[in-house]
N, C-alpha and C positions, 0 to 999 in steps of 0.2 A: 725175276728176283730168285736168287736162289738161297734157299733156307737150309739147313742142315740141323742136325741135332735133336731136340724134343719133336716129336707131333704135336701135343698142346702148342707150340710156338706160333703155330700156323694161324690157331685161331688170332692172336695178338696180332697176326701180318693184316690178315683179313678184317680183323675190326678199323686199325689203321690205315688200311690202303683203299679199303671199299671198294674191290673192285668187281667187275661183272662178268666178268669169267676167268677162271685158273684152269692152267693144267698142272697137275702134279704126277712126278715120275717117281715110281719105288721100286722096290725089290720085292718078290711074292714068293713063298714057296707052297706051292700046290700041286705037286706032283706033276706037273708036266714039263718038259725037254728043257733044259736049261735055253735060255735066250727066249725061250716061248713068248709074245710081246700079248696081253689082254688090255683092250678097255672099257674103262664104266664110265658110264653118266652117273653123277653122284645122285643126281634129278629124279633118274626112273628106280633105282633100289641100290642099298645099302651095300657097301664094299662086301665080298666076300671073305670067310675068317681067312682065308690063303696070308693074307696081311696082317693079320693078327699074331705074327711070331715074333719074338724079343721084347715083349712089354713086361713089366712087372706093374706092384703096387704104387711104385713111386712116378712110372710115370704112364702116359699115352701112347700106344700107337697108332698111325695111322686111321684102321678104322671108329677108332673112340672117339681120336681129335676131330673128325668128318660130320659125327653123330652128336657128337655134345655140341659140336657150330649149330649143327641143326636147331633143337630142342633150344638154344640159348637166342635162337633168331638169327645170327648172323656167320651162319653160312651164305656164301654170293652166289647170286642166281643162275649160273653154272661152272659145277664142278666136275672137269674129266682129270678122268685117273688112268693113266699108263703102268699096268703093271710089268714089271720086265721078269720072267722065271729066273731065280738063281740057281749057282751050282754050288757052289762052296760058301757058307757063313759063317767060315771061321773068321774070328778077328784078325785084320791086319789081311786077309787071304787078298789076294789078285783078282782083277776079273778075270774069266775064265773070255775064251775067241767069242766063244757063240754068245755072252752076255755083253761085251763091249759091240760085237756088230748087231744084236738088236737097240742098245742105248744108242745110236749111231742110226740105224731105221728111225727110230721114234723120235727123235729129235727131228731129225725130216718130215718125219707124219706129222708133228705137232705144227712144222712149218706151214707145211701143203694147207693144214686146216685154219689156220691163224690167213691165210693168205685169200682165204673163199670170203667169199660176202655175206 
């Protein structure tokens, strides 16, 4: 399923769908090479701040929505996170080469892993 908009939303998907493992794909900015692809087990420790950019008071992101699932009990008993490095976060801006052929790897990692027993 694909979600857009709020992080909080996620929890509302999760409460409703129950299910037992997600991946989730974002954009990170942590100083490394644009398309740079990271992942986490939400399971062994908590997203990195790198995903903590564009949130205000009004709403979540990412790593808030991940952590308050936690604490409220319903987080699903596994969460991977794909983070993909961006280049540009202007609004409206393009993907840049190297951020469209990592979202293009990852989505194949996610396959290959979804595909194991």
């Amino acid at each position: 399923m694909e979600q857009t908009g709020q992080a909080a939303d996620l929890i509302g998907v999760w409460q409703a769908l129950n299910p037992s493992k997600v991946y989730v794909v974002d954009a990170m900015s942590s100083g490394a090479a644009p398309g740079t692809i990271r992942r986490f087990d939400v399971q062994d420790a908590p997203l990195p701040a790198a995903f903590r950019s564009g949130t205000s008071t009004h709403d979540l992101g990412l790593v808030q929505a991940v952590e308050l699932a936690r604490v409220l009990g319903c987080l699903p008993p596994r969460v991977i996170v794909y983070g993909i490095e961006g280049q540009c976060f202007d609004l409206g801006a393009a993907l840049s080469a190297e951020v469209e052929a990592a979202a293009l790897q990852t989505a194949e990692q996610i396959i290959q892993e979804i595909r194991q027993p």
